[in-house]
C-alpha positions as CSV (number, residue, x, y, z in Angstrom):
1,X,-73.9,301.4,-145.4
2,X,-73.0,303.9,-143.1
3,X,-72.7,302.8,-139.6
4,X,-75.4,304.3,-137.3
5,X,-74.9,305.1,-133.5
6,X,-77.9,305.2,-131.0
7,X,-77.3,308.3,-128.6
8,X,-79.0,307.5,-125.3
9,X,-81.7,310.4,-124.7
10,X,-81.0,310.4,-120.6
11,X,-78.5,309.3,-118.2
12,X,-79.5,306.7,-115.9
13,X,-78.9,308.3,-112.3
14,X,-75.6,306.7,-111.1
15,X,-77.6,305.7,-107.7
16,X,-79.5,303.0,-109.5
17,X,-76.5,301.0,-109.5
18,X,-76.6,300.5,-105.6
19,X,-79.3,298.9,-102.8
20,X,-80.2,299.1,-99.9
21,X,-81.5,296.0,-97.7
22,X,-83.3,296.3,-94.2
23,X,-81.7,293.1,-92.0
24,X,-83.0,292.1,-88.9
25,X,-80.0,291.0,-86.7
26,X,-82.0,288.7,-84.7
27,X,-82.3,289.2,-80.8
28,X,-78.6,288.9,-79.8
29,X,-77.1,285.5,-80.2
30,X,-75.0,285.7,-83.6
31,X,-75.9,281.8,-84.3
32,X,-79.7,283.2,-84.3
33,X,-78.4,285.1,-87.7
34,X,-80.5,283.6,-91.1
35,X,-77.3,283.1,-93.8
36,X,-79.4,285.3,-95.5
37,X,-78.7,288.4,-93.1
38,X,-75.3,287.1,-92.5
39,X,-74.6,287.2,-96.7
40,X,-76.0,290.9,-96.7
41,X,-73.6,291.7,-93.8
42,X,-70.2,290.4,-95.5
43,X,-71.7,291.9,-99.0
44,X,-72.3,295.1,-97.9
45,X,-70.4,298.5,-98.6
46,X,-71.6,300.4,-95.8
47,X,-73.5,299.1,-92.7
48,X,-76.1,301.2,-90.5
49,X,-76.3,299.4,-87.3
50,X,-78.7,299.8,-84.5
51,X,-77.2,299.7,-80.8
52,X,-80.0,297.0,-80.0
53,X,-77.2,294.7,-82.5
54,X,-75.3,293.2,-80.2
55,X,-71.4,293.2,-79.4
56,X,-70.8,289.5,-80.6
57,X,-72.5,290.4,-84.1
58,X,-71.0,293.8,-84.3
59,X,-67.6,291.9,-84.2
60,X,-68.5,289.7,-87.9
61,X,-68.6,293.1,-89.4
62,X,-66.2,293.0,-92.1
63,X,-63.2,295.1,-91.9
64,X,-63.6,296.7,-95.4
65,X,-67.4,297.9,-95.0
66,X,-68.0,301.3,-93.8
67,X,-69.6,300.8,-90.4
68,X,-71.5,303.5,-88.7
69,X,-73.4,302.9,-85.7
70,X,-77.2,304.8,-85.5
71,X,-79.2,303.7,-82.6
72,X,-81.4,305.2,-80.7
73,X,-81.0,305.3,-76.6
74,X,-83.0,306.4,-73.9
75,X,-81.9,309.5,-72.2
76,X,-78.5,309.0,-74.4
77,X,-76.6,309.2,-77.5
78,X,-79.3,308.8,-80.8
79,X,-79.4,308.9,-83.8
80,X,-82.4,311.1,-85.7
81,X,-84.7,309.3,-87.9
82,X,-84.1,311.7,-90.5
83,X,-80.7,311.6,-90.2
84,X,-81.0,307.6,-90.7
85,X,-82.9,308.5,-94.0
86,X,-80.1,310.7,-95.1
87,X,-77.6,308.6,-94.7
88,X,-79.7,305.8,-96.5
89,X,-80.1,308.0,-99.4
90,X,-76.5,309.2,-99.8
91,X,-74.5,305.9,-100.1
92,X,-77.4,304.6,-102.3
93,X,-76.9,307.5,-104.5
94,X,-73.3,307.1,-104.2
95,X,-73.6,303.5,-105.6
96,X,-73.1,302.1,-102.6
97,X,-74.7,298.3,-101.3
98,X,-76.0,299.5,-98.0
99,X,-77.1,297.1,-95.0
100,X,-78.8,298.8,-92.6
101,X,-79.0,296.3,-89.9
102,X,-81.4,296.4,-87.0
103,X,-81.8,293.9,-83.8
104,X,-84.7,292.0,-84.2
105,X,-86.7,292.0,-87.0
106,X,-87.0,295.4,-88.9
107,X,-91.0,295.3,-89.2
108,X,-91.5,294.6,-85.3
109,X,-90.7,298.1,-83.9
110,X,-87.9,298.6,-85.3
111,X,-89.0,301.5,-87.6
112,X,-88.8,299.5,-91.1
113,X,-91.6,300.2,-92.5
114,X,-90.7,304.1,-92.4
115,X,-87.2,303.5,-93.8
116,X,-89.2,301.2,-96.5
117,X,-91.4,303.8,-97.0
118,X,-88.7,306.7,-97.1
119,X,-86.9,304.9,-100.3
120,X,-89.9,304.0,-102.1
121,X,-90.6,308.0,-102.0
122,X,-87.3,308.2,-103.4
123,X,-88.0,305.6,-106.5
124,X,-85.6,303.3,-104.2
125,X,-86.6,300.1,-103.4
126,X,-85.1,297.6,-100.9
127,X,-85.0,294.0,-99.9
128,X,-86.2,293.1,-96.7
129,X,-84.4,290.3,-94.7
130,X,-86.5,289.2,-91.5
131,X,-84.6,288.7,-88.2
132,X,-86.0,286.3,-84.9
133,X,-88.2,288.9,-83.3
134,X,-86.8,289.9,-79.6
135,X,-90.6,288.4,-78.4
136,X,-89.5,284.7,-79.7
137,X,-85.9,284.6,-79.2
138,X,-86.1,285.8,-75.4
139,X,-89.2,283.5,-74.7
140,X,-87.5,280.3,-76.2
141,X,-84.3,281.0,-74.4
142,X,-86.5,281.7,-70.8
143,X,-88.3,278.1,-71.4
144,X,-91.4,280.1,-71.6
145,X,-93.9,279.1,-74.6
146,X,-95.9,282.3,-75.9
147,X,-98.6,279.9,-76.8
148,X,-100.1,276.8,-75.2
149,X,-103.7,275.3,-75.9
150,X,-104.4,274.9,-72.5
151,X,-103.6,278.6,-71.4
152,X,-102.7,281.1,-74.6
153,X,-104.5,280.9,-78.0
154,X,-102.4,284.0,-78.5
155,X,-99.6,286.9,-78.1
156,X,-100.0,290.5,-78.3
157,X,-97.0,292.3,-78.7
158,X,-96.8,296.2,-77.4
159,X,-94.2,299.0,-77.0
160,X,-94.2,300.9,-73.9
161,X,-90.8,303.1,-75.1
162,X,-92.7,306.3,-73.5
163,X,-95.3,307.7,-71.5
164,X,-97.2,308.1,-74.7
165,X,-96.8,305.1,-75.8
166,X,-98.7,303.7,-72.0
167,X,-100.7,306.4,-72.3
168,X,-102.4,304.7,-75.6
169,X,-102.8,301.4,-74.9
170,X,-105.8,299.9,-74.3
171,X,-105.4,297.9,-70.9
172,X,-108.8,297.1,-70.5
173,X,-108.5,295.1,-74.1
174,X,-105.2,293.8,-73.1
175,X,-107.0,292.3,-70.1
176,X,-109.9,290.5,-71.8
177,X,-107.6,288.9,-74.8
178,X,-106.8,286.6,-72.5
179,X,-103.3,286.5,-74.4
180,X,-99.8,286.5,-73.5
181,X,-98.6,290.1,-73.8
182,X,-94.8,291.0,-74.5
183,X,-94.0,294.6,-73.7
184,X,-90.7,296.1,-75.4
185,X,-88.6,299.2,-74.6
186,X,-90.7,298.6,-71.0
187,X,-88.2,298.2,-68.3
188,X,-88.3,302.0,-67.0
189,X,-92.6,301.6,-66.8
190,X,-92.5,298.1,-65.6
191,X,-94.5,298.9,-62.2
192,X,-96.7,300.9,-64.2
193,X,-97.5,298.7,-66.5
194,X,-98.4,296.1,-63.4
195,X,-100.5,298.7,-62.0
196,X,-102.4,299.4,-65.1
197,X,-103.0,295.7,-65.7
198,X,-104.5,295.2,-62.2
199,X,-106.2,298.3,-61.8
200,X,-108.1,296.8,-65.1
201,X,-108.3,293.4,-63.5
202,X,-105.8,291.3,-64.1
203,X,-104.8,289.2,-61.2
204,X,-102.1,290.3,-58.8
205,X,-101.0,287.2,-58.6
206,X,-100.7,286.8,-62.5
207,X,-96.8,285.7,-63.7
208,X,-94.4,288.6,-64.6
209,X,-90.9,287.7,-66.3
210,X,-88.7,290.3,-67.2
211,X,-85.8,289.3,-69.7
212,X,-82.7,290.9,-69.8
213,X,-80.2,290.7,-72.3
214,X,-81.8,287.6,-73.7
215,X,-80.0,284.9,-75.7
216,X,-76.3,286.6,-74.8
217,X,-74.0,285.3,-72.4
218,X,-75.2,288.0,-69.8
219,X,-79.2,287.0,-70.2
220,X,-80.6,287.3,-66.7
221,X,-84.2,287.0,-66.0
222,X,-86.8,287.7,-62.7
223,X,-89.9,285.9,-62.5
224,X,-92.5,287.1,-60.2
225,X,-95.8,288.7,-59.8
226,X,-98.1,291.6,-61.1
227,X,-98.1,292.6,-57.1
228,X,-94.7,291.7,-56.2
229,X,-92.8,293.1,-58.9
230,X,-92.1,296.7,-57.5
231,X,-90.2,294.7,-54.1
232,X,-88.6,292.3,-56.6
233,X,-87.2,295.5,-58.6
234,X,-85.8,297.1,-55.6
235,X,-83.9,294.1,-55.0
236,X,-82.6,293.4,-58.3
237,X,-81.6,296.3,-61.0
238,X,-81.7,294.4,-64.2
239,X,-79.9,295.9,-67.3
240,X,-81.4,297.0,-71.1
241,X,-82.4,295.7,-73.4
242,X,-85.1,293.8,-71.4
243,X,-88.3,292.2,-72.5
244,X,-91.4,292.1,-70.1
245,X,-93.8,289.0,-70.1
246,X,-97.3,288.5,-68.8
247,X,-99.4,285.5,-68.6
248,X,-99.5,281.8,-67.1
249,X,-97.4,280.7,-69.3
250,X,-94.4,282.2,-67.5
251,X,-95.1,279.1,-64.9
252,X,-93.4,277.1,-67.7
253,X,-90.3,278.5,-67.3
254,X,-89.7,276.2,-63.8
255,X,-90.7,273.6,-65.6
256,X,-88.8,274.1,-69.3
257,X,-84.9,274.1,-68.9
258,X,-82.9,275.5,-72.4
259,X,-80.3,273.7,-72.4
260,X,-78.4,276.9,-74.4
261,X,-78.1,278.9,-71.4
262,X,-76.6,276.5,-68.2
263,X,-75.6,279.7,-66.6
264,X,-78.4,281.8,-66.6
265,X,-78.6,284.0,-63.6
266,X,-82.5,284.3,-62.2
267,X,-83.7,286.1,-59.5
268,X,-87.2,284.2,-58.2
């Protein structure tokens, strides 16, 4: 019997072959890195970093990979969003095991979902590797407890990246939550977000704690109030990233002393 051979009637794109996985880098502390993230790091072909990934774990990118940093800055050097997507879609059509790595996690403000979104449109899908969220890592380091029964049921986390983005929040809901509320991308609207908070009757004398750099070597942190925060600013310029905290439970942090950062500098 004559032998028969099966021709295949398409080629499989060549693109198929690679992936793509959205890592969340954690807030800054490399030890804060799931072995899940730090497998995808060391597996990967090409890496897409964010500049919110911090020096330490920039430094455990291996030397092989094709590292490109892509982050977005205020008033600085950034990186389009469509440009992002490009380059996701070229190595992956290249054959190329792509990391794109992001501080944080990659579904809390950190654009994700789109990038998730942009590859399924694509017939690309991607695994998803969750990173401590800048909200709990900061917090935790700052001995400050986003929840406690006796004064927060609850968090609400917002960005306040632009004027837009203060422009649409809802203060006056903010207000009557009652929750601890964690502004990112906030430190150039800090007063304003006070002002807005008081104006829709929040205390003045409610805690304020803005975190900078948090769980790195060079975390620094003030504590104050709603009404005292424009002085306290004056006095002390505090670097970015930061992370801005409202509530009581930013009394804790006298009282709560992590033991993972002796040094801290704070400015009271």
């Amino acid at each position: 019997m004559d032998s028969i051979t099966i021709q295949p009637t398409t080629t499989l794109p060549h693109y198929l072959f690679g992936s793509v996985t959205l890592v969340g880098a954690g807030p800054g502390d490399p030890e804060l890195l799931t072995f899940k993230a730090l497998n995808s790091i060391l597996d990967a072909d090409v890496i897409l970093y964010d500049f919110l990934v911090s020096p330490e774990i920039v430094a455990l990118l291996p030397k092989q990979s094709h590292a490109i940093a892509v982050g977005k800055r205020c008033n600085g050097q950034s990186t389009s969003q469509q440009t992002i997507n490009e380059l996701l879609l070229k190595y992956v059509q290249l054959g190329k095991k792509v990391c794109r790595l992001k501080g944080g996690d990659p579904f809390i403000f950190g654009r994700g979902g789109e990038e998730a979104l942009f590859l399924e449109q694509h017939n690309i899908q991607c695994a998803i590797i969750p990173g401590i969220t800048a909200a709990m890592g900061c917090c935790s380091y700052s001995g400050i407890p986003l929840t406690h029964r006796q004064i927060s049921r609850g968090f609400t986390v917002i960005t306040a990246h632009s004027q837009k983005d203060t422009h649409q929040i809802n203060w006056q809901a903010l207000v009557e939550l009652q929750h601890s509320l964690v502004f990112y991308m906030g430190l150039n609207r800090a007063e304003q977000i006070a002002t807005q908070l008081m104006r829709h009757g929040m205390a003045a004398s409610t805690p304020i704690a803005i975190i900078s750099q948090g769980t790195t070597p060079n975390q620094s942190q003030l504590i104050t109030s709603l009404a005292q925060l424009p002085e306290q600013l004056a006095k002390h310029a505090l670097p970015s990233p930061a992370l801005i905290v409202v509530g009581d439970v930013v009394t804790y942090h006298h009282q709560i002393h992590n033991t993972l950062l002796r040094d801290i500098e704070y400015y009271l």
